[in-house]
C-alpha positions as CSV (number, residue, x, y, z in Angstrom):
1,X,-152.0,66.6,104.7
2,X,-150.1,64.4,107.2
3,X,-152.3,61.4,108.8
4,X,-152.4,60.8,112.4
5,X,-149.9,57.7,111.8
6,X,-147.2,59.3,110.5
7,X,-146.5,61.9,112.8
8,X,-142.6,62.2,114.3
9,X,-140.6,64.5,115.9
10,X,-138.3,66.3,113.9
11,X,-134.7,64.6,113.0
12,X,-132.2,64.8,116.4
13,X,-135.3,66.3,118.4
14,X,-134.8,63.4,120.6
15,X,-131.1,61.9,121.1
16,X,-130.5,58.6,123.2
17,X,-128.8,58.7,126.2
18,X,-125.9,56.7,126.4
19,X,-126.3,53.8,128.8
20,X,-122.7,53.5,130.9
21,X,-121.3,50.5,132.1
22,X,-123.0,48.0,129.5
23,X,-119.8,46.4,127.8
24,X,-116.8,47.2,126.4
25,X,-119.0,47.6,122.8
26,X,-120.6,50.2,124.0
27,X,-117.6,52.7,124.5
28,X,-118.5,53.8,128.0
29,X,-118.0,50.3,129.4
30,X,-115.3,49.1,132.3
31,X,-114.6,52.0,134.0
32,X,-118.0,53.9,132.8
33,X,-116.1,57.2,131.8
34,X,-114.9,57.4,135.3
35,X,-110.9,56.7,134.7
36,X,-109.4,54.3,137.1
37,X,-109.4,53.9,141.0
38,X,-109.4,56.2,143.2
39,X,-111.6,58.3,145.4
40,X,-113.4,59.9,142.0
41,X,-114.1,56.5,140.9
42,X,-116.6,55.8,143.4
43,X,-120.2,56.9,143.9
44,X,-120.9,59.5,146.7
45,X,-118.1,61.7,146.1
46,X,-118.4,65.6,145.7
47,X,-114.7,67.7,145.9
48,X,-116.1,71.2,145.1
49,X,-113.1,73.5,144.0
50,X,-110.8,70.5,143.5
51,X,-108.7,71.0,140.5
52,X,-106.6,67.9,140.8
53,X,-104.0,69.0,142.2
54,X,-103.9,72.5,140.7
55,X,-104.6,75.4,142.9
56,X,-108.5,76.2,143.1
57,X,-110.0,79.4,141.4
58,X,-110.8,80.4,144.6
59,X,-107.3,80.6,146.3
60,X,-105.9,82.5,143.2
61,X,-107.7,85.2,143.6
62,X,-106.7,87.7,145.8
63,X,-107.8,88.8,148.7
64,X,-109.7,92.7,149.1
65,X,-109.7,94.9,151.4
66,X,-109.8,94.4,155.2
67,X,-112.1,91.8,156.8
68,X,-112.5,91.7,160.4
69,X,-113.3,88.9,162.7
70,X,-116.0,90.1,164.2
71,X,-117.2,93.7,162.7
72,X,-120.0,95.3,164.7
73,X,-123.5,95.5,164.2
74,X,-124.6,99.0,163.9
75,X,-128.1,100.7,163.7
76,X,-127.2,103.3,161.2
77,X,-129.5,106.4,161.4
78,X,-129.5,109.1,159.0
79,X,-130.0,112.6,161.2
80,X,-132.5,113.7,158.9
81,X,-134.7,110.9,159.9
82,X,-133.9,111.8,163.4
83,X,-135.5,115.5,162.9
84,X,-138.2,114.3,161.2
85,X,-139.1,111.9,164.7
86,X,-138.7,115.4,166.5
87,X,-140.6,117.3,164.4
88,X,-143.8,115.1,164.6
89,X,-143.4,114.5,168.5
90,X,-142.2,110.8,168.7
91,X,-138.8,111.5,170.1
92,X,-138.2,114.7,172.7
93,X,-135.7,117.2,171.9
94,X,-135.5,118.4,175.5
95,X,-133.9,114.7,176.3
96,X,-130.9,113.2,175.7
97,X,-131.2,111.2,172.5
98,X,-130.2,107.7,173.1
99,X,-130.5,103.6,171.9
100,X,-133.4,103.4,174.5
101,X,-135.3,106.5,173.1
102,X,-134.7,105.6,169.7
103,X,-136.5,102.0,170.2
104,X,-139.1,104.0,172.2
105,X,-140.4,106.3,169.5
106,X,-140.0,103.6,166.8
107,X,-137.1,104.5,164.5
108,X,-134.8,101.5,165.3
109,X,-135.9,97.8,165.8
110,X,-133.7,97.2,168.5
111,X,-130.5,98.0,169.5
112,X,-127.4,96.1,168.6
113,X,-124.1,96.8,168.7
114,X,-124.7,101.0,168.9
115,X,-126.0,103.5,167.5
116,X,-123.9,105.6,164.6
117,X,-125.6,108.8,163.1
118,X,-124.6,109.4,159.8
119,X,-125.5,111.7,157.0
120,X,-125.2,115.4,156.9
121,X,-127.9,117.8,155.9
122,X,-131.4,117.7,157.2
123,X,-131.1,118.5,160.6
124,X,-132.2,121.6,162.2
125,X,-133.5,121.1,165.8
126,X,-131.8,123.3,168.9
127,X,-130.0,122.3,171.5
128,X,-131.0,118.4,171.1
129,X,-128.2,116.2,173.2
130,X,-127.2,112.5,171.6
131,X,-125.9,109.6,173.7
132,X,-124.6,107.6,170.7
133,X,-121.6,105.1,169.8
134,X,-120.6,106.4,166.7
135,X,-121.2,109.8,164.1
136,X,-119.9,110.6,161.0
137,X,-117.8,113.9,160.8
138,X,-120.6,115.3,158.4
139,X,-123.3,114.3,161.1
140,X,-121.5,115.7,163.9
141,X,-120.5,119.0,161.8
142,X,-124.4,119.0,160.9
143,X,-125.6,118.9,165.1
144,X,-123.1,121.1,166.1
145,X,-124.1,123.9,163.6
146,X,-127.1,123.8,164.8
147,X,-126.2,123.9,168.1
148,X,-126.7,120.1,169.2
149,X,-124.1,118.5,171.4
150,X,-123.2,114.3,170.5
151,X,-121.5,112.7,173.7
152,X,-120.0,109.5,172.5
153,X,-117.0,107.4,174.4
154,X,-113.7,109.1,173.9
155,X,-111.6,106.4,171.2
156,X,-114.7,106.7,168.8
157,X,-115.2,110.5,169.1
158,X,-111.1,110.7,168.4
159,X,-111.9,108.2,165.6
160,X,-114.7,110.6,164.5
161,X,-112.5,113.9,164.6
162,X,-109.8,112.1,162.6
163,X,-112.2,111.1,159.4
């Protein structure tokens, strides 16, 4: 039975730290594990990616795939979600179906850079008319079949064709 007075942690439980800059006797004295001079040697100092000299982890690995300067915001809306807003009455089938309508009945938030239908199965309502930026070739593929019409400026409906 071990009394009150002689309980310790185990051996090495608790190491000591080692006190820098307290005399050459202690190991880490002078410089205090610093090196000399310099930019390093002083307090305050944070180069993130430096590697002395040596190009940075970051910089050697390559670059991927195509990154533009400023890529458009797009409300992306799956035309099976669409048909389900027509088939419960929030959005009118008889209308042209645009940004403005879609923020009306509550399927996008707001409208930022345009609107791009994608998807391709799910959508079944006659005759419905979008006024969108962008579709995908399956979404178009998908109105058209059923005998919807998507009106969208001429360079993105090329682009659209050509997927």
């Amino acid at each position: 039975m071990t009394r009150l007075n002689e309980l310790r942690d185990n051996p090495g439980a608790n190491k000591t730290r080692i006190r820098i800059g307290r005399g050459i006797g202690s190991g880490k004295g002078k410089t205090g594990g610093r090196g000399g001079k310099g930019q390093t040697a002083r307090s305050g100092v944070a180069i993130n990616g430096f590697e002395g000299g040596q190009m940075p982890l970051h910089m050697r690995m390559p670059k991927r795939g195509f990154n533009p300067l400023n890529p458009g915001k797009w409300n992306a809306i799956r035309i099976d979600r669409i048909q389900a807003y027509i088939d419960s009455g929030k959005l009118d089938a008889k209308k042209v179906i645009d940004a403005q309508a879609l923020v009306a009945a509550g399927v996008i938030r707001r409208v930022k850079d345009g609107v791009r239908l994608i998807g391709s199965q799910g959508f079944s309502a006659k005759k419905v008319t979008f006024k969108v930026d962008h579709a995908t070739k399956g979404a178009l593929a998908a109105i058209e079949a059923a005998g919807g019409k998507v009106d969208m400026p001429k360079s993105t409906a090329e682009d659209a064709k050509a997927e």
